[in-house]
MIDOSE-1310 file (N, C-alpha, C; in nm, 2 decimals, decimal comma, always signed):
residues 247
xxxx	+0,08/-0,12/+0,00/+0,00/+0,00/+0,00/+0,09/+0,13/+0,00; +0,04/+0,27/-0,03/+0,12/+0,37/-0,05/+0,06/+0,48/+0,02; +0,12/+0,54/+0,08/+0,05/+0,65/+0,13/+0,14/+0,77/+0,11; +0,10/+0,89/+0,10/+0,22/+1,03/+0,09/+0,12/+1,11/+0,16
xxxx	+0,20/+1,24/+0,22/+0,13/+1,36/+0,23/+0,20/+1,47/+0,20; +0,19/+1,52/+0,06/+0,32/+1,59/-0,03/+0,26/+1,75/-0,01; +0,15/+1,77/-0,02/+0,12/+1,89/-0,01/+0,20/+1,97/+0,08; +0,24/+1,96/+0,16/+0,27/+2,09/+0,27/+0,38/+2,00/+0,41
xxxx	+0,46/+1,93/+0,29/+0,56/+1,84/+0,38/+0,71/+1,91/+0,39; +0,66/+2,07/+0,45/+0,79/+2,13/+0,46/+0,85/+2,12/+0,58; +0,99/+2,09/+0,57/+1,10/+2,12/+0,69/+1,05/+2,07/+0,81; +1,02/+2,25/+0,83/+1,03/+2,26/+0,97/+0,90/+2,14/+1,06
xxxx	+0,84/+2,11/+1,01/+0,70/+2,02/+1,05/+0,72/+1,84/+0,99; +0,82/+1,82/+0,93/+0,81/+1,68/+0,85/+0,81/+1,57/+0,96; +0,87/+1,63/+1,08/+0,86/+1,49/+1,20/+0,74/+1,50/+1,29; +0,63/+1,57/+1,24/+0,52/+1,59/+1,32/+0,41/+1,55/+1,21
xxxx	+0,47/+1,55/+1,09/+0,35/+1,50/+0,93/+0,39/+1,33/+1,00; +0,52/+1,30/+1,02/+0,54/+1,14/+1,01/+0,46/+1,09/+1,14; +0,43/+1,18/+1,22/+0,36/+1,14/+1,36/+0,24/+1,12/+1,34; +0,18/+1,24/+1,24/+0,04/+1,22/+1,18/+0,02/+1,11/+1,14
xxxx	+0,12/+1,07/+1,03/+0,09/+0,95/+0,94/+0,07/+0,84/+1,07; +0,19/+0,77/+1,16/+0,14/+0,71/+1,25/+0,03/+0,71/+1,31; -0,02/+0,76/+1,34/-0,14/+0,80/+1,43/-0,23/+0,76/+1,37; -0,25/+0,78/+1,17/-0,38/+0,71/+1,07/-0,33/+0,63/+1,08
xxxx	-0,22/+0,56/+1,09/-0,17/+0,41/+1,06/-0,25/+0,34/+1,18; -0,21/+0,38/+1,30/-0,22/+0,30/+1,39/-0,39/+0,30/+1,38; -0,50/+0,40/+1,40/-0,61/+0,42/+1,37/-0,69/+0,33/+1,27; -0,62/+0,33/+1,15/-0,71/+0,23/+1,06/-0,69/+0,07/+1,07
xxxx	-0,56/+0,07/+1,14/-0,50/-0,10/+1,14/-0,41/-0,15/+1,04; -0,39/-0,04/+0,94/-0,33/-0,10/+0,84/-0,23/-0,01/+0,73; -0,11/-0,02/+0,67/-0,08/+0,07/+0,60/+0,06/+0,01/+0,60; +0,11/+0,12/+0,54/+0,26/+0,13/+0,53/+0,37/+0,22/+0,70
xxxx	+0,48/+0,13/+0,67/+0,50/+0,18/+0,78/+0,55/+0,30/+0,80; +0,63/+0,39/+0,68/+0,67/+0,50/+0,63/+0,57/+0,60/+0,53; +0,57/+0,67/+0,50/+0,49/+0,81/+0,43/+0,64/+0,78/+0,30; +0,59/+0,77/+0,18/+0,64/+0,77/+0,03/+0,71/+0,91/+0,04
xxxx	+0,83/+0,91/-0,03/+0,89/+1,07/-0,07/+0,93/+1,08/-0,18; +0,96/+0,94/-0,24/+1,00/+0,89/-0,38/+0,98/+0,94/-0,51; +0,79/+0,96/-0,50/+0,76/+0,94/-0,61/+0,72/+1,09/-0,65; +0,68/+1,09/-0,76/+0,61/+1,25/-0,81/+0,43/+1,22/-0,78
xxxx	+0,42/+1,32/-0,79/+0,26/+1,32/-0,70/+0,19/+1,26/-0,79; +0,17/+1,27/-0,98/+0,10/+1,25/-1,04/+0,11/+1,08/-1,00; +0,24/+1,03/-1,02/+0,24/+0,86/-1,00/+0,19/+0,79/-0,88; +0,21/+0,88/-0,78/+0,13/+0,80/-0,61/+0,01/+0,85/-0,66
xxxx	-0,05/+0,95/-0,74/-0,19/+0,94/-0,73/-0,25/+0,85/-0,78; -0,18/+0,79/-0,94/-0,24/+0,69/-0,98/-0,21/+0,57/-0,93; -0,13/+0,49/-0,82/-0,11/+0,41/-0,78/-0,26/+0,32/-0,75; -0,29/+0,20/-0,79/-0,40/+0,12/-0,78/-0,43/+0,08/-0,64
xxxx	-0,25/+0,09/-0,57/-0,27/+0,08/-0,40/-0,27/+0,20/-0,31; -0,35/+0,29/-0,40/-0,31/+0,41/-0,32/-0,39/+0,41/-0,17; -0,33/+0,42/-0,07/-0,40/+0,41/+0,08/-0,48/+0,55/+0,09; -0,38/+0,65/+0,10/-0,43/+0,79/+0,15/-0,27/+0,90/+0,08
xxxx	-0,35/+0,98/-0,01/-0,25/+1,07/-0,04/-0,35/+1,22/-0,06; -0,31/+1,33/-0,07/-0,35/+1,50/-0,07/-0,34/+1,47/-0,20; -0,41/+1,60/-0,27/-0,39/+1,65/-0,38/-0,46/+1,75/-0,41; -0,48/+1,84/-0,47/-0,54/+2,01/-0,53/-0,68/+2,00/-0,64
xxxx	-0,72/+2,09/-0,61/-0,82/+2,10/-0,67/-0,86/+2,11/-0,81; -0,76/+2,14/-0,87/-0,76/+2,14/-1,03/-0,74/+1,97/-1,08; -0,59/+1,89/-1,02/-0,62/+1,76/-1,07/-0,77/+1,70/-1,02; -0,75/+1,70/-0,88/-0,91/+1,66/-0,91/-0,99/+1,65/-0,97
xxxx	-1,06/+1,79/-1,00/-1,16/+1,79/-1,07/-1,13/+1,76/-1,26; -1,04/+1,75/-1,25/-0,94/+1,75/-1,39/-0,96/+1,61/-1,43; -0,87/+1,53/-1,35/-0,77/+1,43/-1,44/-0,84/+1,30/-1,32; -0,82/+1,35/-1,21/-0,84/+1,25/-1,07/-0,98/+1,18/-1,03
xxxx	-1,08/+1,31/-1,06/-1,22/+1,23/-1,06/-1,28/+1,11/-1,13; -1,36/+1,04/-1,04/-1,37/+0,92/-1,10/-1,27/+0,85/-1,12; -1,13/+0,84/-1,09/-1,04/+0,72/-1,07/-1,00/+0,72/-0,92; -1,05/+0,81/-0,82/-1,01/+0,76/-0,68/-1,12/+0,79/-0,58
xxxx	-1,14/+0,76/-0,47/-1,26/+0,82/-0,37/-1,21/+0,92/-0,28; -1,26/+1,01/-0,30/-1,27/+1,15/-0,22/-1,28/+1,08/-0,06; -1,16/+1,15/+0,04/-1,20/+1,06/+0,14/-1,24/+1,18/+0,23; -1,22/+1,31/+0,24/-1,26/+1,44/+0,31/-1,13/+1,56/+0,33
xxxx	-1,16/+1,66/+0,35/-1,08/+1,75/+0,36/-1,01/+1,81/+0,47; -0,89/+1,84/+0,49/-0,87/+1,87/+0,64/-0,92/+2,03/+0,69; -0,89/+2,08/+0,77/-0,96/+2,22/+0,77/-0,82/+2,26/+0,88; -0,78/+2,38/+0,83/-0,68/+2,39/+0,86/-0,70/+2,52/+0,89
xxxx	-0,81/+2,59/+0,96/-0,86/+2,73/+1,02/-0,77/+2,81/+0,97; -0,79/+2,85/+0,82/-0,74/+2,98/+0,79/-0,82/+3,09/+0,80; -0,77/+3,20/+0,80/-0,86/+3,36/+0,82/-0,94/+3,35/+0,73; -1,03/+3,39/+0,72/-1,14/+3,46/+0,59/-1,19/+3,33/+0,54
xxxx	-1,18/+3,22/+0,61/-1,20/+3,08/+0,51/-1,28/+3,00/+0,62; -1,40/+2,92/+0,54/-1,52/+2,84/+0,60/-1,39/+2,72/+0,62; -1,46/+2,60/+0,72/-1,38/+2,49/+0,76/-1,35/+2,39/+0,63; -1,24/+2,38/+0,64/-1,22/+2,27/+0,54/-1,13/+2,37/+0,36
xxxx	-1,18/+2,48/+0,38/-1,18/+2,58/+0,28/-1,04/+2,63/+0,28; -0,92/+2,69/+0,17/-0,90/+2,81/+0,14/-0,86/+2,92/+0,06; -0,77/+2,97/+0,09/-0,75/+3,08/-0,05/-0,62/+3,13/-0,08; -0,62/+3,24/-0,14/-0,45/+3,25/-0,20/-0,41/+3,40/-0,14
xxxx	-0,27/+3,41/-0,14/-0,23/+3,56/-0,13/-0,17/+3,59/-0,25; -0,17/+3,67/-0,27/-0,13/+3,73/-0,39/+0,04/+3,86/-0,35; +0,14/+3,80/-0,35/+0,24/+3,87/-0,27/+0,34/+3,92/-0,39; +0,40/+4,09/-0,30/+0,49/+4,14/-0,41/+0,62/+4,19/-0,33
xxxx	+0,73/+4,25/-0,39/+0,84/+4,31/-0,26/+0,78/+4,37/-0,24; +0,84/+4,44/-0,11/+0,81/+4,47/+0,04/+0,81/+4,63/-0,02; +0,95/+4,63/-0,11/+0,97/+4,77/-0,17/+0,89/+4,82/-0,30; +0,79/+4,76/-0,36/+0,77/+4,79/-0,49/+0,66/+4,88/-0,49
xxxx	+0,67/+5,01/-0,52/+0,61/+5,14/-0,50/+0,43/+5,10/-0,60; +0,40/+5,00/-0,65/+0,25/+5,00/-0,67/+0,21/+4,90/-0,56; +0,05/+5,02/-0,54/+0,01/+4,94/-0,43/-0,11/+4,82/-0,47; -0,21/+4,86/-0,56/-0,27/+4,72/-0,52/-0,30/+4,64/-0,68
xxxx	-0,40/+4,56/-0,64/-0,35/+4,43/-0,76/-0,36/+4,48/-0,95; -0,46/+4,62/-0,94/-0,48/+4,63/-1,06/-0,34/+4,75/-1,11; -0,29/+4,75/-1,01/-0,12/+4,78/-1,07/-0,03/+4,72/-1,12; -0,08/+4,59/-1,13/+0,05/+4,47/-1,13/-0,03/+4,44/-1,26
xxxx	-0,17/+4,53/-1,37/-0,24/+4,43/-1,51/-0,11/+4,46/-1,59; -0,06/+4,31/-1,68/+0,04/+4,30/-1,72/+0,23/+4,33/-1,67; +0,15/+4,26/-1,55/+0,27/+4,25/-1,50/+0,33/+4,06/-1,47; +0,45/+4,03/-1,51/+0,49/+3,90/-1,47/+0,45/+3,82/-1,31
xxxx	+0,37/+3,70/-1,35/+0,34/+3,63/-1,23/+0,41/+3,49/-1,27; +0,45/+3,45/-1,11/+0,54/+3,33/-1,06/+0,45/+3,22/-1,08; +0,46/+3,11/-1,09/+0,32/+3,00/-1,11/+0,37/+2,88/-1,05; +0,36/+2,83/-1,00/+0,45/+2,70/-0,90/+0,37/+2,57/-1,00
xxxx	+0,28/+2,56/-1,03/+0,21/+2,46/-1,13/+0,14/+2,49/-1,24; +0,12/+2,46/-1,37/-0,04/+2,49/-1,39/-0,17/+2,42/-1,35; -0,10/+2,31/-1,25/-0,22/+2,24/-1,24/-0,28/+2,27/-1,06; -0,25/+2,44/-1,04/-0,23/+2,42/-0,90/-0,36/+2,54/-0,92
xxxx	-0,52/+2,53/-0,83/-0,57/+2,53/-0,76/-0,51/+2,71/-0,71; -0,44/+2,71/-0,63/-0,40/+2,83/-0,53/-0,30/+2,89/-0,61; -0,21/+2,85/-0,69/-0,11/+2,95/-0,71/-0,15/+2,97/-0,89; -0,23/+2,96/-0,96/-0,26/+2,99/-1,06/-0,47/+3,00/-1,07
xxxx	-0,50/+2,85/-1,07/-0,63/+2,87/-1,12/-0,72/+2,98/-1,04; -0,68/+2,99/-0,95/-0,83/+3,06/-0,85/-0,74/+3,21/-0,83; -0,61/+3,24/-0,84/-0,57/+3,36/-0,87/-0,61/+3,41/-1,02; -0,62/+3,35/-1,13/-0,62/+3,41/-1,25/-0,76/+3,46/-1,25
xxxx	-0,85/+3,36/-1,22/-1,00/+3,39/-1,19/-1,05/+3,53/-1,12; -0,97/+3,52/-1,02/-0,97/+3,63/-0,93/-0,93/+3,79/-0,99; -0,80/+3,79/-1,05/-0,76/+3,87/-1,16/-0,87/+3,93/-1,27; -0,90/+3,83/-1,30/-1,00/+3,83/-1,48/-1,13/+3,92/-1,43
xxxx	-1,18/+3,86/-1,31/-1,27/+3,93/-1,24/-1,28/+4,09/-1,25; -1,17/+4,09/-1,21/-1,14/+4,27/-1,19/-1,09/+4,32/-1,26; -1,08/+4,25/-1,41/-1,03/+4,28/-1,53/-0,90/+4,32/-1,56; -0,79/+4,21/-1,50/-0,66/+4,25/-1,49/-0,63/+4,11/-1,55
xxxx	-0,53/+4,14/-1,62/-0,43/+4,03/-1,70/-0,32/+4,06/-1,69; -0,20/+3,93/-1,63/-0,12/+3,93/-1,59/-0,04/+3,94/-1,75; +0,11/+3,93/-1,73/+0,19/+3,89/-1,86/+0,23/+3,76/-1,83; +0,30/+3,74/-1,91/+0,34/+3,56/-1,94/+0,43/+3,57/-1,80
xxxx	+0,36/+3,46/-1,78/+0,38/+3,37/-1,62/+0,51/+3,30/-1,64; +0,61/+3,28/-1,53/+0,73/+3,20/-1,54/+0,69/+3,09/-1,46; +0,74/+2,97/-1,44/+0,73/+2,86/-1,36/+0,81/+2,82/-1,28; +0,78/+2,78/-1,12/+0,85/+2,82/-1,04/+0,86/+2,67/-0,98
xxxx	+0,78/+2,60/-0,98/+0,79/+2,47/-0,95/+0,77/+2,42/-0,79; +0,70/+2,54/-0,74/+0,68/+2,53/-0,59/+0,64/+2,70/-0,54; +0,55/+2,67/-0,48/+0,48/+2,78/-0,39/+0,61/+2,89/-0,31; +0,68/+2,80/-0,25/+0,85/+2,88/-0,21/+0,91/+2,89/-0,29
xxxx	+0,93/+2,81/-0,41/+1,02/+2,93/-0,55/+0,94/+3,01/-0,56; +0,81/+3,04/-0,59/+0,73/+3,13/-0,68/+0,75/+3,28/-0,58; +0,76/+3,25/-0,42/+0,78/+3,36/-0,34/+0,94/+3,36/-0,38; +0,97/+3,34/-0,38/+1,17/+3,37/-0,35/+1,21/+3,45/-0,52
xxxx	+1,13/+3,39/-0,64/+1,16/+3,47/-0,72/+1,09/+3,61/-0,75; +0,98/+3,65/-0,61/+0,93/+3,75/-0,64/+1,07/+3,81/-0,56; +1,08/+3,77/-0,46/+1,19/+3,82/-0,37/+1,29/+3,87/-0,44; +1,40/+3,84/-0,51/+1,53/+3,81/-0,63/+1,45/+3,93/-0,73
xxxx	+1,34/+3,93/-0,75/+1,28/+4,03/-0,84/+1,26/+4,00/-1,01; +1,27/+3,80/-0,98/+1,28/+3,75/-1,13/+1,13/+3,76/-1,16; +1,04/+3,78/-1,08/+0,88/+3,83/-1,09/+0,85/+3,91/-1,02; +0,74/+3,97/-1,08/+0,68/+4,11/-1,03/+0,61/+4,06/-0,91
xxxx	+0,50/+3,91/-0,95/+0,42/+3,90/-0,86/+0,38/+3,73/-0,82; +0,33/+3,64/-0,71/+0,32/+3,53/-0,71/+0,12/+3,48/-0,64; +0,10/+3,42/-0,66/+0,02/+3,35/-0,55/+0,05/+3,26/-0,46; +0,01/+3,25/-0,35/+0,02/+3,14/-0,28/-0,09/+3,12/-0,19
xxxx	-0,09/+2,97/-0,16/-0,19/+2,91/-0,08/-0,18/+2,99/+0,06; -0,28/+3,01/+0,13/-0,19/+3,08/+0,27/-0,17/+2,99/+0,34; -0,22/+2,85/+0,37/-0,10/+2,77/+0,42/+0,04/+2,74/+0,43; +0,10/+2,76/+0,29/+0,20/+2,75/+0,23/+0,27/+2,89/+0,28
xxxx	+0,18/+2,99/+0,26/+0,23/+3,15/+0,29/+0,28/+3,12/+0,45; +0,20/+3,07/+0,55/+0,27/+3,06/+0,70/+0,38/+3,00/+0,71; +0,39/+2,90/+0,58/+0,55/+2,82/+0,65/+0,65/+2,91/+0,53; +0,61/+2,95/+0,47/+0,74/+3,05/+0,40/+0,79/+3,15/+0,46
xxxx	+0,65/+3,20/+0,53/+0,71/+3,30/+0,67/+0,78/+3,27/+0,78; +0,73/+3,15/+0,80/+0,81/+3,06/+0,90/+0,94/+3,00/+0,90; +1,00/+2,99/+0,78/+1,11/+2,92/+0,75/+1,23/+2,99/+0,66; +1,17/+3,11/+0,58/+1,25/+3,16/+0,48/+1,30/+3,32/+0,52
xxxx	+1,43/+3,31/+0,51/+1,44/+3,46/+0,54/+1,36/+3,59/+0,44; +1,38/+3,53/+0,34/+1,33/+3,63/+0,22/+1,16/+3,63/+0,22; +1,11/+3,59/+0,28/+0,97/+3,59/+0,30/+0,98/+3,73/+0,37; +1,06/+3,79/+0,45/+1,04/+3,97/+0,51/+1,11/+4,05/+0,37
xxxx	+1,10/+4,07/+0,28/+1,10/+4,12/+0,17/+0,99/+4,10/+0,11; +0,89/+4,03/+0,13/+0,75/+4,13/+0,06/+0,65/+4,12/+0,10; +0,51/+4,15/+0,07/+0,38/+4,13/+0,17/+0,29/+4,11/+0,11; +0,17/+4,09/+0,14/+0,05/+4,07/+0,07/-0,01/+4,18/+0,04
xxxx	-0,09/+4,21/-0,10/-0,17/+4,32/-0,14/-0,30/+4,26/-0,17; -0,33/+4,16/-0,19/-0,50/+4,08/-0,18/-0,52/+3,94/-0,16; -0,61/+3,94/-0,18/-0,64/+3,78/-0,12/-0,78/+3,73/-0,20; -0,77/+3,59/-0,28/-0,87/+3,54/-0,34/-0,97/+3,45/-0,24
xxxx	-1,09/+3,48/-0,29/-1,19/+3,45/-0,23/-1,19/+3,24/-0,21; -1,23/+3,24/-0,12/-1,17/+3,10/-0,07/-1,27/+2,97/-0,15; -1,21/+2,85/-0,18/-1,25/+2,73/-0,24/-1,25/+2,66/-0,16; -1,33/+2,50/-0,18/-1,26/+2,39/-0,15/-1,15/+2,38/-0,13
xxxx	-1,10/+2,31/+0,02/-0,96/+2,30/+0,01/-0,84/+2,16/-0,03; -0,77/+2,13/+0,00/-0,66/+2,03/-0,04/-0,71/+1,90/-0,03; -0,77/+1,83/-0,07/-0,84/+1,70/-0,03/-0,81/+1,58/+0,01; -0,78/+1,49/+0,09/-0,72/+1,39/+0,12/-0,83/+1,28/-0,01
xxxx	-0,74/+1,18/-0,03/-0,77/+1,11/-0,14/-0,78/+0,91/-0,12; -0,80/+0,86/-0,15/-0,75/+0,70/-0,15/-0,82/+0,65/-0,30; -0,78/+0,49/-0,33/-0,79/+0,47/-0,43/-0,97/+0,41/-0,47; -0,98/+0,42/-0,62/-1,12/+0,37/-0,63/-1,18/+0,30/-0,54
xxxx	-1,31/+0,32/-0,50/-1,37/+0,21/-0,48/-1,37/+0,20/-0,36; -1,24/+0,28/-0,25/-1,20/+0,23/-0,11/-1,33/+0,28/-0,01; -1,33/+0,21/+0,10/-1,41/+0,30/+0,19/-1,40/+0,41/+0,26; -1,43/+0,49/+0,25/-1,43/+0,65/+0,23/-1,44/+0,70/+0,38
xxxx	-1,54/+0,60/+0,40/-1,62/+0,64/+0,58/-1,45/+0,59/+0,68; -1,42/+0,44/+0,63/-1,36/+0,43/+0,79/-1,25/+0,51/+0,75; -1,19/+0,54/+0,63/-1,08/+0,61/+0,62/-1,05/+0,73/+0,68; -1,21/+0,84/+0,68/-1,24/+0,95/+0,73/-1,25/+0,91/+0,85
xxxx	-1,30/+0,82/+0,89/-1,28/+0,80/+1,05/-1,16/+0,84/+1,08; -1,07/+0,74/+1,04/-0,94/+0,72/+1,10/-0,86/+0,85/+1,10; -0,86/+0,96/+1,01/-0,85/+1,02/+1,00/-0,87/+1,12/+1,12; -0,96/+1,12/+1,14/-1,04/+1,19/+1,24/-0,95/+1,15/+1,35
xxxx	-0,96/+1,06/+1,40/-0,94/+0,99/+1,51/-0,77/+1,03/+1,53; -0,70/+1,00/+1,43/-0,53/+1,08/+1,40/-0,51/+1,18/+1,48; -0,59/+1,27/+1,43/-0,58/+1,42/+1,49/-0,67/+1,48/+1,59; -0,76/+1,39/+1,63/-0,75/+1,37/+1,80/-0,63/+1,36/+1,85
xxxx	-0,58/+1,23/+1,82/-0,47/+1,19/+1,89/-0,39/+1,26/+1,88; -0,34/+1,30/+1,84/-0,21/+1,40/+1,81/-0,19/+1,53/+1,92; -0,09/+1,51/+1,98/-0,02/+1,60/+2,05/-0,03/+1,74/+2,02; -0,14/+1,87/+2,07/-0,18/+1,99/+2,06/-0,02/+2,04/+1,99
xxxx	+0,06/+1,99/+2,04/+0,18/+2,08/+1,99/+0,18/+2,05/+1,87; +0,18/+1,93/+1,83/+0,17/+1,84/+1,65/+0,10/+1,93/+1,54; -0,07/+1,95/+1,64/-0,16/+1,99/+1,54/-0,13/+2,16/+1,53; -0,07/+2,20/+1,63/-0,08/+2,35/+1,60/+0,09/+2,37/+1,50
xxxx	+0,19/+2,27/+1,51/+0,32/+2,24/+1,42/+0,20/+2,26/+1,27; +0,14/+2,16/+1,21/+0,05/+2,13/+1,13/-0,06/+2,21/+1,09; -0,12/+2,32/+1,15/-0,25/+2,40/+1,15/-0,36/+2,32/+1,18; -0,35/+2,15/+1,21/-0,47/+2,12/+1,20/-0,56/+2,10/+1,30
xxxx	-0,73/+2,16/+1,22/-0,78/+2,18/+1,33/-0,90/+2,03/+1,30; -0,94/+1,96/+1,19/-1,02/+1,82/+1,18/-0,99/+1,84/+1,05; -1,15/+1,71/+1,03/-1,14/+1,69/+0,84/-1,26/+1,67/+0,87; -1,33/+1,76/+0,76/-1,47/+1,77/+0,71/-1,47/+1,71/+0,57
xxxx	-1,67/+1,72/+0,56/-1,66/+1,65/+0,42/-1,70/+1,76/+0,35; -1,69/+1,81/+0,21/-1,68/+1,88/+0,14/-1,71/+1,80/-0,02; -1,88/+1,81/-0,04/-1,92/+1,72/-0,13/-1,80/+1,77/-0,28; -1,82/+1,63/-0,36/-1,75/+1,61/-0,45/-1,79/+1,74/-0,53
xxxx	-1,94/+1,79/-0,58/-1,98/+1,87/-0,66/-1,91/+1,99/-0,62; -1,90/+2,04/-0,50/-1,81/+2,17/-0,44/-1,70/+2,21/-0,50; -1,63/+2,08/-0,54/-1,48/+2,08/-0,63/-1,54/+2,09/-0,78; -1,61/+2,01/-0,80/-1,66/+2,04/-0,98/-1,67/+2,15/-1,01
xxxx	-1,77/+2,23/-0,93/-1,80/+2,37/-0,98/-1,73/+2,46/-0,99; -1,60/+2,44/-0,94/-1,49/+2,57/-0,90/-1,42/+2,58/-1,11; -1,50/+2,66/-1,13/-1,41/+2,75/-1,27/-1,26/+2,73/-1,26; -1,20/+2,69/-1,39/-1,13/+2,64/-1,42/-1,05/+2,67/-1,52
xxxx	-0,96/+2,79/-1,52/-0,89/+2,84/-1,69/-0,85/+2,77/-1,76; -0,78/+2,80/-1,88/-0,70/+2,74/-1,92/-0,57/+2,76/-1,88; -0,48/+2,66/-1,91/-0,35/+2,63/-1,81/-0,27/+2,74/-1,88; -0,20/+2,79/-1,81/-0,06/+2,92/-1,83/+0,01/+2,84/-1,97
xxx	+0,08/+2,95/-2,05/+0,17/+2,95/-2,14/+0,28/+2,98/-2,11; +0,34/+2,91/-2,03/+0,50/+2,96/-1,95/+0,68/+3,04/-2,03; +0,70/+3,15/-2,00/+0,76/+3,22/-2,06/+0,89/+3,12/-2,13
């Protein structure tokens, strides 16, 4: 069986993710005895043994629906965001004399995926809205490159998940070189996953039961506060661009 939790397996928290994972382990009765680091996300996703892995809301509703069972979402109490939910910041240098987002229409943005949910789809949306269009996007290949090249000044502008945003604050010096000027209205958030067909219930149980167990210091290392369900349709409906044209 295979399990990962790739989403937000930075640093400073990786011995408190492996504590998590124990805790579902021991909870469901069954699994692997390590969390995967091996593989690239698209390949553990399609694993036919997949136990429990995260993933974003664009493959889902994209590529992933209908080949795995939605098992619930975690809810990681962000600001401005319903349980289970959230949203992006949109960050520039600290020094860059425009202040807000419709300063930056045709200006270069950082993109960490195109298949990412927080740092492109629901930013661009957000943008279009207010009738601002970026210039050709560079690809950063991570939510902390996409900040560090705003930092360096190889982009004007990035999004980021604000979960992602606390641990870049938390871990990077160059995160005090720039700040936030808006914030996209919040989605469905990161979804915990397992493979077709699996049972969905005891897996959410166990899940549940994890982060009970888990040492207040763990879940506040982690942000986590449970895992709700967040019907499948909630992720369908979320508008969906087309993917960046990378410089």
């Amino acid at each position: 069986m295979h399990a990962s939790l790739p989403m937000y397996d930075f640093a400073s928290v990786r011995e408190a993710t492996d504590r998590y994972w124990h805790a579902i382990r021991t909870a469901l009765g069954q699994g692997p005895q390590d969390l995967c680091r091996d593989l690239g996300v698209w390949e553990a996703w399609a694993r036919p043994d997949l136990l429990l892995s995260q993933t974003c809301g664009v493959p889902f509703r994209s590529r992933l629906h209908g080949t795995v069972t939605l098992i619930g979402t975690p809810d990681y109490g962000l600001p401005q965001c319903g349980p289970g939910e959230y949203n992006s910041v949109f960050v520039v240098r600290a020094d860059d004399p425009r202040d807000g987002l419709a300063d930056f229409d045709g200006a270069c943005i950082a993109v960490n995926s195109q298949s990412s949910q927080s740092g492109w789809a629901g930013p661009i949306m957000h943008a279009r809205a207010k009738g601002i269009r970026f210039g050709k996007p560079i690809k950063s290949g991570a939510h902390a490159m996409s900040a560090e090249a705003v930092a360096s000044g190889a982009a004007d502008i990035a999004a980021l998940d604000a979960l992602s945003w606390h641990f870049i604050q938390r871990e990077t010096a160059f995160a005090e070189r720039l700040r936030v000027i808006d914030t996209t209205t919040p989605t469905p958030g990161l979804p915990y996953i397992t493979k077709r067909n699996a049972d969905a219930e005891t897996m959410f149980d166990a899940v549940k039961q994890a982060i009970a167990d888990l040492s207040e210091e763990d879940r506040r290392a982690l942000s986590l506060k449970g895992i709700v369900r967040i019907p499948t349709e909630a992720y369908l409906s979320v508008p969906t661009p087309a993917p960046p044209s990378f410089a």
